[in-house]
N, CA, C and O atoms as a GROMACS GRO file, in nm:
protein
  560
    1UNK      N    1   0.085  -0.118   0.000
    1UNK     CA    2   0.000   0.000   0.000
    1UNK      C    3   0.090   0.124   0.000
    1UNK      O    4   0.192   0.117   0.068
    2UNK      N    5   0.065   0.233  -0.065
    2UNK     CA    6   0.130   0.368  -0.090
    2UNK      C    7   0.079   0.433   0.014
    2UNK      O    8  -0.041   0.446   0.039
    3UNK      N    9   0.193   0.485   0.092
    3UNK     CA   10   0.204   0.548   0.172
    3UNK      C   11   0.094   0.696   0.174
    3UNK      O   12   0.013   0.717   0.265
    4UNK      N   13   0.108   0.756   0.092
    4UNK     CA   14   0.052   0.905   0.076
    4UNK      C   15  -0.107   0.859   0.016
    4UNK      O   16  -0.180   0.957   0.002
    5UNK      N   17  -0.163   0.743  -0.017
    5UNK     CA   18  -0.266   0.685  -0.007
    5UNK      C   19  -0.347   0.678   0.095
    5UNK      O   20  -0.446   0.746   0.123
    6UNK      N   21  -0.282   0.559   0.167
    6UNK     CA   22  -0.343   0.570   0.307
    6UNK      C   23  -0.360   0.702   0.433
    6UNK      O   24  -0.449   0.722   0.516
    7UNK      N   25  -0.219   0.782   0.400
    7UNK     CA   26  -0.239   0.920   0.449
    7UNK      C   27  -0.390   0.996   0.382
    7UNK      O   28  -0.502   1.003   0.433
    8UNK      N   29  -0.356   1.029   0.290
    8UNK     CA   30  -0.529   1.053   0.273
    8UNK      C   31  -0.660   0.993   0.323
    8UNK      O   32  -0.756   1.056   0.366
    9UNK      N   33  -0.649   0.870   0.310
    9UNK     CA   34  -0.780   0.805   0.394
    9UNK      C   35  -0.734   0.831   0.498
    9UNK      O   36  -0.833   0.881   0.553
   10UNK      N   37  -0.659   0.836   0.567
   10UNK     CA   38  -0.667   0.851   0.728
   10UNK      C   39  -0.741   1.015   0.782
   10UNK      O   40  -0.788   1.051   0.890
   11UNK      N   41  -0.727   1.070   0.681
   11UNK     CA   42  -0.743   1.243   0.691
   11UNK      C   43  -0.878   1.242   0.688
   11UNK      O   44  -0.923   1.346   0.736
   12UNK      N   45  -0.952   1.175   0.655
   12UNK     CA   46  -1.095   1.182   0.664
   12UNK      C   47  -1.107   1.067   0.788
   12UNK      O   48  -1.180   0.968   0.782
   13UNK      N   49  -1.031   1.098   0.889
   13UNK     CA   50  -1.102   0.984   1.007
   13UNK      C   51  -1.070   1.102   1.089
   13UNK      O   52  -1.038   1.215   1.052
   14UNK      N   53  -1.083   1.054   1.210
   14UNK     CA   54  -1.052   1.119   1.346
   14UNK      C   55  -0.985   1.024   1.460
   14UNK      O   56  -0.922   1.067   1.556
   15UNK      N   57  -1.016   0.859   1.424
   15UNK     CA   58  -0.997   0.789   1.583
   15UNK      C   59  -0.914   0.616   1.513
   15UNK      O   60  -0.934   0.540   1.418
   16UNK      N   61  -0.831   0.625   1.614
   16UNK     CA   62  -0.760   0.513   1.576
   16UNK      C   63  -0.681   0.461   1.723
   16UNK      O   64  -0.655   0.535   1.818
   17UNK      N   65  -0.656   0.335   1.715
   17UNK     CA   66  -0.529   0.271   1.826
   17UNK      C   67  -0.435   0.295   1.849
   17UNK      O   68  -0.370   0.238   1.761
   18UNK      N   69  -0.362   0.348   1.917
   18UNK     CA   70  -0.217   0.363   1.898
   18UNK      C   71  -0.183   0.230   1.984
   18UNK      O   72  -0.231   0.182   2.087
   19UNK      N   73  -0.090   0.195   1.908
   19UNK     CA   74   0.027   0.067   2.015
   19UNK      C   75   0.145   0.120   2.035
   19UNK      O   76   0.191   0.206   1.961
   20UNK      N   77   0.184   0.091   2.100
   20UNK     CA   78   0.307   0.105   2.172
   20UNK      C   79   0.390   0.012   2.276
   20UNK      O   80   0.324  -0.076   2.332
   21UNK      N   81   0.515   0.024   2.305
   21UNK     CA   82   0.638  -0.087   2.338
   21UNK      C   83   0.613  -0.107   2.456
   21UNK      O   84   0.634  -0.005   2.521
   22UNK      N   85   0.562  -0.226   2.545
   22UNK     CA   86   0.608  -0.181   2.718
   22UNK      C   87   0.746  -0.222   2.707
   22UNK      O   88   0.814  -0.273   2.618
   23UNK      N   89   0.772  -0.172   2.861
   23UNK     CA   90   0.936  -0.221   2.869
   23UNK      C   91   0.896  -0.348   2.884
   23UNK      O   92   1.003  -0.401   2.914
   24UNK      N   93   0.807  -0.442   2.885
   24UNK     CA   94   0.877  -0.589   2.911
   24UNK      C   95   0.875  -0.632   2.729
   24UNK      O   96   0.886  -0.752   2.702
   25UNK      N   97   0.865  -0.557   2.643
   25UNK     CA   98   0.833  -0.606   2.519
   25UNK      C   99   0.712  -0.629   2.464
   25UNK      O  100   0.700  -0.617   2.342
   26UNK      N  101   0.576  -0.673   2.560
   26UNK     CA  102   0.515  -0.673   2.496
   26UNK      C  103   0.366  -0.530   2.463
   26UNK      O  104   0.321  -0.453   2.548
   27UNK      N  105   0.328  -0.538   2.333
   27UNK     CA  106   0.249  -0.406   2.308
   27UNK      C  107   0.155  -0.360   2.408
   27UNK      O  108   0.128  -0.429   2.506
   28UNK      N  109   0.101  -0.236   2.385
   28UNK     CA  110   0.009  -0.185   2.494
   28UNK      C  111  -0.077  -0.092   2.370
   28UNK      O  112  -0.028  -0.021   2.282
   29UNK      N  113  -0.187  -0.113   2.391
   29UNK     CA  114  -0.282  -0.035   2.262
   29UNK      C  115  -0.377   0.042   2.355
   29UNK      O  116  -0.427  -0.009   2.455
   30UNK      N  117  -0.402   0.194   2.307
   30UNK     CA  118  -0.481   0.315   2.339
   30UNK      C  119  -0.587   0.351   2.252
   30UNK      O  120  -0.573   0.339   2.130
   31UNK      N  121  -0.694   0.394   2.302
   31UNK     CA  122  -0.798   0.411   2.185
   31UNK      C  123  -0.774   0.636   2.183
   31UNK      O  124  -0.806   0.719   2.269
   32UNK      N  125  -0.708   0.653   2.045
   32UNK     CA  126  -0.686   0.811   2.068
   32UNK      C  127  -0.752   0.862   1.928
   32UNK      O  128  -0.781   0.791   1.831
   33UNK      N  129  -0.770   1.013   1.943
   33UNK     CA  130  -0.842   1.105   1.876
   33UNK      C  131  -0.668   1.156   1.768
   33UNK      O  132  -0.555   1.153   1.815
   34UNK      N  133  -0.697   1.188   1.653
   34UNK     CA  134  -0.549   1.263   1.578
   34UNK      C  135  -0.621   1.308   1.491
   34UNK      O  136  -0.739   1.291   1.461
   35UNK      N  137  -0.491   1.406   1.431
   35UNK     CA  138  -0.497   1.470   1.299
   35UNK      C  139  -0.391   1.450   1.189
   35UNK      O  140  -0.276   1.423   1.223
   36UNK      N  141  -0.416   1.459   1.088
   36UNK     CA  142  -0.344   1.440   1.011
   36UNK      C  143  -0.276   1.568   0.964
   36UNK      O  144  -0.334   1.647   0.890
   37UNK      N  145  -0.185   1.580   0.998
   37UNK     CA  146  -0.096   1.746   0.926
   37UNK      C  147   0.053   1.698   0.845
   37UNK      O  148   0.168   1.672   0.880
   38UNK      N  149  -0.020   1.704   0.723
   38UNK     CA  150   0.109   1.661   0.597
   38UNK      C  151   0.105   1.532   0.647
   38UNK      O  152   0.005   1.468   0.682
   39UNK      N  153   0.255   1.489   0.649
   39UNK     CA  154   0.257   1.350   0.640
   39UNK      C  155   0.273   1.266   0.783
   39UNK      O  156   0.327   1.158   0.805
   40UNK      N  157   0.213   1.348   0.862
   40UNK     CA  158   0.264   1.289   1.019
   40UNK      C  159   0.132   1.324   1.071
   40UNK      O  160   0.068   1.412   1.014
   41UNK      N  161   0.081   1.260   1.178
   41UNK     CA  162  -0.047   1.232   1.268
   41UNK      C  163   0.017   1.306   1.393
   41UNK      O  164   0.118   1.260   1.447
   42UNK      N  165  -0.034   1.402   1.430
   42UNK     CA  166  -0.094   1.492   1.604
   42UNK      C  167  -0.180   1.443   1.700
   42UNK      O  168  -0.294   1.425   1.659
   43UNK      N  169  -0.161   1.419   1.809
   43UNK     CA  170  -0.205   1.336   1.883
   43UNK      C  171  -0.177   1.418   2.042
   43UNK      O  172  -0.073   1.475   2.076
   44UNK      N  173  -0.298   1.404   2.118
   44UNK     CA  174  -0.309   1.511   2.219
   44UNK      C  175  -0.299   1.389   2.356
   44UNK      O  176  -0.392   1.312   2.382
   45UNK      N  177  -0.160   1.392   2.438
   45UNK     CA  178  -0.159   1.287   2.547
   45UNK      C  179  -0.134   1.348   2.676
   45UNK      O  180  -0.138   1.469   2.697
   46UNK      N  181  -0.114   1.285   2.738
   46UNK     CA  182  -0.066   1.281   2.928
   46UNK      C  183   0.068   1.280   2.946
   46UNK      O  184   0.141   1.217   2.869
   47UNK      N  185   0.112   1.346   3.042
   47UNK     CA  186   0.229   1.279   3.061
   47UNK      C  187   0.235   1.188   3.145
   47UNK      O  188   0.346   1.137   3.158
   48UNK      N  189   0.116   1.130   3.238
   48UNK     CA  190   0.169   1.024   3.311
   48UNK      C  191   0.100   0.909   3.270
   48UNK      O  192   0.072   0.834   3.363
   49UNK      N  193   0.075   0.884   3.194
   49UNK     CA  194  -0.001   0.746   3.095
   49UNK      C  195   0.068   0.693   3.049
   49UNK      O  196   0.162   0.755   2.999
   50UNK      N  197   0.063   0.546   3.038
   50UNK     CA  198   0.146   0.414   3.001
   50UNK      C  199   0.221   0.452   2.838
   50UNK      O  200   0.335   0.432   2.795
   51UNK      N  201   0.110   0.509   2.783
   51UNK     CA  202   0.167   0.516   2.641
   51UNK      C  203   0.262   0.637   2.623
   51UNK      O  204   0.334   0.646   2.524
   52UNK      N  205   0.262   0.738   2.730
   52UNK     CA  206   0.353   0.770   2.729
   52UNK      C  207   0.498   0.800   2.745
   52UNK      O  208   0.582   0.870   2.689
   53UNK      N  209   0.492   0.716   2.848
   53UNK     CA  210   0.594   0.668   2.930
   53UNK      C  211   0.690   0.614   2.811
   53UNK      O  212   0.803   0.645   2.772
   54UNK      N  213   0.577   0.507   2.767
   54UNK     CA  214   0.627   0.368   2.682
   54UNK      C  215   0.684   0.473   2.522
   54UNK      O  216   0.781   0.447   2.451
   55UNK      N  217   0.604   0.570   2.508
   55UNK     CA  218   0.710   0.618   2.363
   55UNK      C  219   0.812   0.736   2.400
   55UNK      O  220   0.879   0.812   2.330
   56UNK      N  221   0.800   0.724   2.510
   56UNK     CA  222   0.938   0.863   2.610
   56UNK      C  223   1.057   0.739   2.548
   56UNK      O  224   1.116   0.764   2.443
   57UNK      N  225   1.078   0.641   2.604
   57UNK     CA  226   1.164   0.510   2.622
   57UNK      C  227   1.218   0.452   2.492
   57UNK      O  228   1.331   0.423   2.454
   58UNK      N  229   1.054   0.444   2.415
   58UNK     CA  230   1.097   0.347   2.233
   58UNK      C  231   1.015   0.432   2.221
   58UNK      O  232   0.918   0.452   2.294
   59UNK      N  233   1.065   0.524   2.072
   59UNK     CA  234   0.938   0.572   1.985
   59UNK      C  235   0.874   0.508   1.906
   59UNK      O  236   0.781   0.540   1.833
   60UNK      N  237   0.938   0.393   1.924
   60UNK     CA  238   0.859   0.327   1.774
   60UNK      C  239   0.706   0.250   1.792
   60UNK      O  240   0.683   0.147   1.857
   61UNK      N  241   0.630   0.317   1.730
   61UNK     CA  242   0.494   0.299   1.760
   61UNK      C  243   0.377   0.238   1.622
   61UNK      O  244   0.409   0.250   1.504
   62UNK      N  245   0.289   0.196   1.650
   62UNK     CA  246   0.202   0.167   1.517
   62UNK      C  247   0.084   0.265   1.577
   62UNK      O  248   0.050   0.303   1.689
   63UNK      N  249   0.038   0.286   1.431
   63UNK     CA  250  -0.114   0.371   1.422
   63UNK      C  251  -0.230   0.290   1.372
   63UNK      O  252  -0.230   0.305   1.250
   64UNK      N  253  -0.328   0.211   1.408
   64UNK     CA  254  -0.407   0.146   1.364
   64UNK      C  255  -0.530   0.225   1.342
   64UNK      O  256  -0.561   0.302   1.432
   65UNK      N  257  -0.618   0.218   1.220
   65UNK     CA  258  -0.728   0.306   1.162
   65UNK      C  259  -0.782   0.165   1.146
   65UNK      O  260  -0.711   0.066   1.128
   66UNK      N  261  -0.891   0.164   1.152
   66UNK     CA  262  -1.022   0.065   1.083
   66UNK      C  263  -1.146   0.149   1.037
   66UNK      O  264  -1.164   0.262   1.083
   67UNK      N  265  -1.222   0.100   0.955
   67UNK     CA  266  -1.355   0.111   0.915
   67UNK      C  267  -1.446   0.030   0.895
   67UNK      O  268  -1.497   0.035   0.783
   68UNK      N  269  -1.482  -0.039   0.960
   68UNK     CA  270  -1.559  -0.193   0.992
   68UNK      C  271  -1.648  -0.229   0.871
   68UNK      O  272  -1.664  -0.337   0.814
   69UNK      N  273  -1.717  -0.069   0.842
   69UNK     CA  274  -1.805  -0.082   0.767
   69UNK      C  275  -1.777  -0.142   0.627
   69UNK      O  276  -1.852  -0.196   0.546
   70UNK      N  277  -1.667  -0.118   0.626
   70UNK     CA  278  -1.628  -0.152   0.446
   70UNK      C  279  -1.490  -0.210   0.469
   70UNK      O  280  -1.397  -0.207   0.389
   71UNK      N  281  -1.491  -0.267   0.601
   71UNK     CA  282  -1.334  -0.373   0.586
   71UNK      C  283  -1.232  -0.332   0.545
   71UNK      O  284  -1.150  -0.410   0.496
   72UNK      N  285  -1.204  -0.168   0.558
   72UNK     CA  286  -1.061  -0.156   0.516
   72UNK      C  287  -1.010  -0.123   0.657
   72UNK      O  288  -1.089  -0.133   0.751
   73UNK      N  289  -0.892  -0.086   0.676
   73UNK     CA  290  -0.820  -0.077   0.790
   73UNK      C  291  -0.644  -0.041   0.750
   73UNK      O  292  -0.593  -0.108   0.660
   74UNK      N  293  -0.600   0.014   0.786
   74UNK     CA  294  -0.421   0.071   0.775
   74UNK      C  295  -0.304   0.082   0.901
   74UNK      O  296  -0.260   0.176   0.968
   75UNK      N  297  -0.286  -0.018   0.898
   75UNK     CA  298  -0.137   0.026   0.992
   75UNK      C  299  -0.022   0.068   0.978
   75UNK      O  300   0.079   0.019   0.927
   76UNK      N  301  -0.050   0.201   1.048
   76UNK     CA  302   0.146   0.280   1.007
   76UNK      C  303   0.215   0.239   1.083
   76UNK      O  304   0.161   0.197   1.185
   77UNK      N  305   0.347   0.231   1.073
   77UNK     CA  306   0.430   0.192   1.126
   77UNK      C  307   0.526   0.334   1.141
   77UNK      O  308   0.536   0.386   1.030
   78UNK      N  309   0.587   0.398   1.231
   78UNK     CA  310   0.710   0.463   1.243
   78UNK      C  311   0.744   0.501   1.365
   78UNK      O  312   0.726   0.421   1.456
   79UNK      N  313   0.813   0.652   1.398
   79UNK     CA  314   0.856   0.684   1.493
   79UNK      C  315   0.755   0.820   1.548
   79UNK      O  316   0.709   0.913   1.483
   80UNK      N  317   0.743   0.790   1.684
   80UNK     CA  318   0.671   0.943   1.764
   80UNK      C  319   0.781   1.019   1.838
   80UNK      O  320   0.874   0.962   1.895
   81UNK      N  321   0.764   1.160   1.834
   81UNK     CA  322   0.813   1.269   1.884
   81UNK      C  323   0.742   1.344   2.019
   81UNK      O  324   0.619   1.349   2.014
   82UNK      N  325   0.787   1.384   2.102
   82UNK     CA  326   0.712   1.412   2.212
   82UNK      C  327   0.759   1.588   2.245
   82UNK      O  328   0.875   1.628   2.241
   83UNK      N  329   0.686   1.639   2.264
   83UNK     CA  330   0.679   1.802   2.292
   83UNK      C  331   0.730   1.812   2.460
   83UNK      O  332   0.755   1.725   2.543
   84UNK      N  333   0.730   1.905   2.462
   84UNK     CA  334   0.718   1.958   2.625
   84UNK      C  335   0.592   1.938   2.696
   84UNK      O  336   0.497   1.951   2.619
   85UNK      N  337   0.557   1.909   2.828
   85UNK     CA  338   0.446   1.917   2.814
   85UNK      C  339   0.451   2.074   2.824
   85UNK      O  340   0.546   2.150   2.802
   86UNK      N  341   0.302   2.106   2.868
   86UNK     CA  342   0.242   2.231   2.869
   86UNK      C  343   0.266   2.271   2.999
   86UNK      O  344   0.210   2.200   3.082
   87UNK      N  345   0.364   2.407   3.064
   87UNK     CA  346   0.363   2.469   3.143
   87UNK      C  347   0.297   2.616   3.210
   87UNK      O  348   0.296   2.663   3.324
   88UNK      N  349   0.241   2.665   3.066
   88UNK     CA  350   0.210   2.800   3.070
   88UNK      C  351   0.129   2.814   2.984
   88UNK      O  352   0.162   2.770   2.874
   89UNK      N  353  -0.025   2.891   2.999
   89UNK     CA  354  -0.124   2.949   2.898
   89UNK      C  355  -0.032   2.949   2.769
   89UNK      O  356  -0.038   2.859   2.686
   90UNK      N  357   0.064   3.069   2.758
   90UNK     CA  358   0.090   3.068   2.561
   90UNK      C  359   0.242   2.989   2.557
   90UNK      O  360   0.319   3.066   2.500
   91UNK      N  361   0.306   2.873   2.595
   91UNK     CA  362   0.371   2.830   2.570
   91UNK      C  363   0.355   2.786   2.410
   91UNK      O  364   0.269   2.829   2.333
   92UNK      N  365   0.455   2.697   2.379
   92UNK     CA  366   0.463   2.660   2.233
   92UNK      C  367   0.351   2.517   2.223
   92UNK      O  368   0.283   2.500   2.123
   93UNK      N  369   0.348   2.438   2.323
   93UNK     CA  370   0.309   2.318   2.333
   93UNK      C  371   0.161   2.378   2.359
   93UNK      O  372   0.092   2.354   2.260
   94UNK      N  373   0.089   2.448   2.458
   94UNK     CA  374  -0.012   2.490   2.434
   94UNK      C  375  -0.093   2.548   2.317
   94UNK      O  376  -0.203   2.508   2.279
   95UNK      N  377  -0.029   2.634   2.272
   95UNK     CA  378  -0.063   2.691   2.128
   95UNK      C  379  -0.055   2.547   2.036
   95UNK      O  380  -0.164   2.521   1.985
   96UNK      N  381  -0.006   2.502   2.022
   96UNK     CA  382  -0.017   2.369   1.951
   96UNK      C  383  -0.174   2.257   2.019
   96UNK      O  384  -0.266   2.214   1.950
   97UNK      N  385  -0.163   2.246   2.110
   97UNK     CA  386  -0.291   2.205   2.157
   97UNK      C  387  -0.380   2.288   2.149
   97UNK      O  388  -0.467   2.246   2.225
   98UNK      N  389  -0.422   2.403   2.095
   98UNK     CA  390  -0.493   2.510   2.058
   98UNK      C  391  -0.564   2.437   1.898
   98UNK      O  392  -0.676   2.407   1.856
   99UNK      N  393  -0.443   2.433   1.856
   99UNK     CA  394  -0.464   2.402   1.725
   99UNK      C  395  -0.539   2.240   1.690
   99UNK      O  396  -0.622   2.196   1.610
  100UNK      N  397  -0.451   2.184   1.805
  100UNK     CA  398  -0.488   2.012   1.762
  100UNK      C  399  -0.710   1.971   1.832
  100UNK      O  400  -0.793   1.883   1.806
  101UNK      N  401  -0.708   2.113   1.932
  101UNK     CA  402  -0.852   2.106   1.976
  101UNK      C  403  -0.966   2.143   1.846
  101UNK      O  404  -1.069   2.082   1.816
  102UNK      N  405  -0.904   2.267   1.783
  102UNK     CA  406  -0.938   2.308   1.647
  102UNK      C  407  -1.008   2.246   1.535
  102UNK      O  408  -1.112   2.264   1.472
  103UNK      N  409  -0.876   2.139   1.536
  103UNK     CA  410  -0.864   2.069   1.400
  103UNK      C  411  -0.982   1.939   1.463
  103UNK      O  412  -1.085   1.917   1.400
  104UNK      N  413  -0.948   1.857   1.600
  104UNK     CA  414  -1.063   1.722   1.600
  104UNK      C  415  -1.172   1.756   1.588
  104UNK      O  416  -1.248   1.685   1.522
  105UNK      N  417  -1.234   1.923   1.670
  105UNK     CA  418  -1.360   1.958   1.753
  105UNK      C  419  -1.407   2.013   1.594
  105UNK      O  420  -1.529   2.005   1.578
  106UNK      N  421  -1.343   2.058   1.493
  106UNK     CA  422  -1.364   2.167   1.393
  106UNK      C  423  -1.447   2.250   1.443
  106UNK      O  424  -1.560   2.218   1.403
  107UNK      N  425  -1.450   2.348   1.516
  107UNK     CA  426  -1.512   2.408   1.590
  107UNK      C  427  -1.416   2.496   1.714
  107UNK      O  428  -1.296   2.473   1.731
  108UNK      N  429  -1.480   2.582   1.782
  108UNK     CA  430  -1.376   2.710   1.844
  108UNK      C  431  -1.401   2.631   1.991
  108UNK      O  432  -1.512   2.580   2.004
  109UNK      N  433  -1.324   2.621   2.081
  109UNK     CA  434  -1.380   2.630   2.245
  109UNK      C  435  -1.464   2.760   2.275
  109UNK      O  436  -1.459   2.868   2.217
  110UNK      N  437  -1.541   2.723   2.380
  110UNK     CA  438  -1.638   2.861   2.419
  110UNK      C  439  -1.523   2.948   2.465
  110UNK      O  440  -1.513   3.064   2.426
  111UNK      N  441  -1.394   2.866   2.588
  111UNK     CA  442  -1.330   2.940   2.694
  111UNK      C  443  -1.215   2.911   2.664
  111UNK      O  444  -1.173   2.816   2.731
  112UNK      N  445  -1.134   2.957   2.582
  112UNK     CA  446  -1.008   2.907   2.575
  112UNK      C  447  -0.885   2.944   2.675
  112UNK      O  448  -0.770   2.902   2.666
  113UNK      N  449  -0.932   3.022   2.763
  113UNK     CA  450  -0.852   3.053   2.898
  113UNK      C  451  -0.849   2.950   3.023
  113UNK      O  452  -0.774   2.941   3.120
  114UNK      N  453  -0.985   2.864   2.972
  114UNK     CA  454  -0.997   2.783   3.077
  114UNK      C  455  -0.973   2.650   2.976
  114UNK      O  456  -1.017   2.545   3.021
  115UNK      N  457  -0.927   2.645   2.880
  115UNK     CA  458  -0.897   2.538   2.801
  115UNK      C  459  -0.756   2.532   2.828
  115UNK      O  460  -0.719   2.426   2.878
  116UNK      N  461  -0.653   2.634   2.804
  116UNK     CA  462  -0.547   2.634   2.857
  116UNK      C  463  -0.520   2.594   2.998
  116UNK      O  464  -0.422   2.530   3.037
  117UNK      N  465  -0.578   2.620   3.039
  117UNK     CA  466  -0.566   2.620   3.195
  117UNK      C  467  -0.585   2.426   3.235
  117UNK      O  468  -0.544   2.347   3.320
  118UNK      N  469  -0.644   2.424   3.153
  118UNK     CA  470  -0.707   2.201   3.159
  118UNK      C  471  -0.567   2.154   3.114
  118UNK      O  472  -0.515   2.069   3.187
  119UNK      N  473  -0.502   2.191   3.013
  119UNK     CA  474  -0.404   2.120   2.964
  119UNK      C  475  -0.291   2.148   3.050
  119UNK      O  476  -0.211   2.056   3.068
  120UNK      N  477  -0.267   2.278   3.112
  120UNK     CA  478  -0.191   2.264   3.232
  120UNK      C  479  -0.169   2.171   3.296
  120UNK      O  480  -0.063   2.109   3.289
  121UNK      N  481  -0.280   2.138   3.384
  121UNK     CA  482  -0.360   2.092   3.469
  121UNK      C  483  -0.378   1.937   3.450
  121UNK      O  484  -0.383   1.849   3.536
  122UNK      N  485  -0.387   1.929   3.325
  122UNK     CA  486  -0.378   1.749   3.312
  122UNK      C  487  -0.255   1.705   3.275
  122UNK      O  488  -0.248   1.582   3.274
  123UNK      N  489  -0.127   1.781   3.234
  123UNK     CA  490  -0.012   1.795   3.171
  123UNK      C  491  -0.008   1.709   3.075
  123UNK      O  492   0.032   1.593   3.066
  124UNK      N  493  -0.068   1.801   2.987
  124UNK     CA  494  -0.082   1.753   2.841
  124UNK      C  495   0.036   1.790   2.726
  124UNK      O  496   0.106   1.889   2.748
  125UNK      N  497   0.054   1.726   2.628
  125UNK     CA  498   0.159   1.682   2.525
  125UNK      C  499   0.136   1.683   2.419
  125UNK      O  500   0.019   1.705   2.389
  126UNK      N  501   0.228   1.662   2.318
  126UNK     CA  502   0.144   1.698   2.194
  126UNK      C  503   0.263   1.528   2.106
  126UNK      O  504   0.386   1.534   2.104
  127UNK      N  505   0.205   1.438   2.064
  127UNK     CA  506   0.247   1.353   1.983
  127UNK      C  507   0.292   1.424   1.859
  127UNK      O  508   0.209   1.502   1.812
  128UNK      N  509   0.409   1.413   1.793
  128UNK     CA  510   0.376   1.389   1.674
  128UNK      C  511   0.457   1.284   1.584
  128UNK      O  512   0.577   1.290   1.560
  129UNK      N  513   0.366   1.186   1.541
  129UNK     CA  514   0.419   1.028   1.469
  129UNK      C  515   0.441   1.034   1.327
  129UNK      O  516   0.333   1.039   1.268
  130UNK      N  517   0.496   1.034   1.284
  130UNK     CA  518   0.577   1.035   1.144
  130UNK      C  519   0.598   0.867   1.126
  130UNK      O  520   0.673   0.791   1.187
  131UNK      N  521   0.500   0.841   1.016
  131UNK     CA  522   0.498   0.732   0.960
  131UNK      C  523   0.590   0.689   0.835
  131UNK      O  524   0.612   0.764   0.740
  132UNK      N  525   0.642   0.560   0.849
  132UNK     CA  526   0.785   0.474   0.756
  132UNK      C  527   0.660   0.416   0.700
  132UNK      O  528   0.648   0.488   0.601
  133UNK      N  529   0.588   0.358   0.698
  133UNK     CA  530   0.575   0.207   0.626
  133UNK      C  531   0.404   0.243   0.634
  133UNK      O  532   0.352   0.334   0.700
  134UNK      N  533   0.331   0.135   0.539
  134UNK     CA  534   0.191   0.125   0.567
  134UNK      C  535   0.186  -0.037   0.555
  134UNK      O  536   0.276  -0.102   0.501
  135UNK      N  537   0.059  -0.097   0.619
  135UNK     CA  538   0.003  -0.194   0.546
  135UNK      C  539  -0.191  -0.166   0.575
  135UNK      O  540  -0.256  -0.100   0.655
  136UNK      N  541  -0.218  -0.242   0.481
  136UNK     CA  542  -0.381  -0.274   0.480
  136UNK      C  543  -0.437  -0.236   0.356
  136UNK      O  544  -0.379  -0.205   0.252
  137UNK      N  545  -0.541  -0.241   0.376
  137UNK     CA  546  -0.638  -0.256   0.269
  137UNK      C  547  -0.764  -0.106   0.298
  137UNK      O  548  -0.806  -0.055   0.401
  138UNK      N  549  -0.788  -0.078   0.153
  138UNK     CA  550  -0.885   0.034   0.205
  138UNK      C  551  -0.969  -0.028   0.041
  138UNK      O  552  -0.916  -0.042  -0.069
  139UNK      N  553  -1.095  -0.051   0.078
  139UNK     CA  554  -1.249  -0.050   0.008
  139UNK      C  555  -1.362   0.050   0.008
  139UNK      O  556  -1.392   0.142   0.083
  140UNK      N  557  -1.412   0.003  -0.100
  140UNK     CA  558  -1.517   0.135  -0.155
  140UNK      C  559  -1.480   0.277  -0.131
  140UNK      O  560  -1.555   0.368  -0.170
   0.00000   0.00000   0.00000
């Protein structure tokens, strides 16, 4: 499967699996919300969650998409990048979670002072996975 293929179908989704490495080797899968920007997937996390921990350690992660309805499905394969988390209303990592709320919600927050203030507060991160490889199948 062509890479910049499946990037397109993925751009019309919103929700997919992420897997990721534990340290004992074996995978650990998350059900997360992304975006597609160019050729790499944005992804809004924790910093104290397993999957993050687990791609602090190994970046190397898969992206699983399905569509049940029509049996196609795509797994990327590559490496994730991890931001700062968020320390401050206009940091860089905030303003980026500005954007990544934007792009899932397509739509504005009512309060974005108190939106900043959540991602503080939950010490939130910003993924971003840059995909090597595809496999699967995409129908109709």
């Amino acid at each position: 499967m062509e890479l910049n293929i499946a990037l397109e179908w993925a751009a019309q989704r919103r929700n997919a699996a992420l897997i990721t490495i534990r340290s004992d080797g074996r995978p650990q899968s998350s059900d997360i919300a992304y975006v597609v920007d160019g050729g790499s997937f944005i992804i809004s996390v924790t910093h104290d969650r397993a999957k993050t921990r687990n791609m602090a350690r190994d970046p190397r992660i898969v992206l699983h998409i399905s569509e049940p309805s029509s049996w196609s499905y795509v797994s990327f394969d590559g490496t994730a990048e991890l931001s700062p988390v968020a320390v401050s209303a206009d940091d860089e990592t905030n303003n980026r979670l500005v954007d990544y709320y934007r792009a899932v919600a397509g739509s504005e927050h009512p309060d974005w002072a108190e939106y900043r203030q959540a991602m503080i507060d939950e010490g939130r991160l910003i993924v971003r996975f840059t995909p090597t490889s595809v496999v699967g199948q995409i129908n109709g």
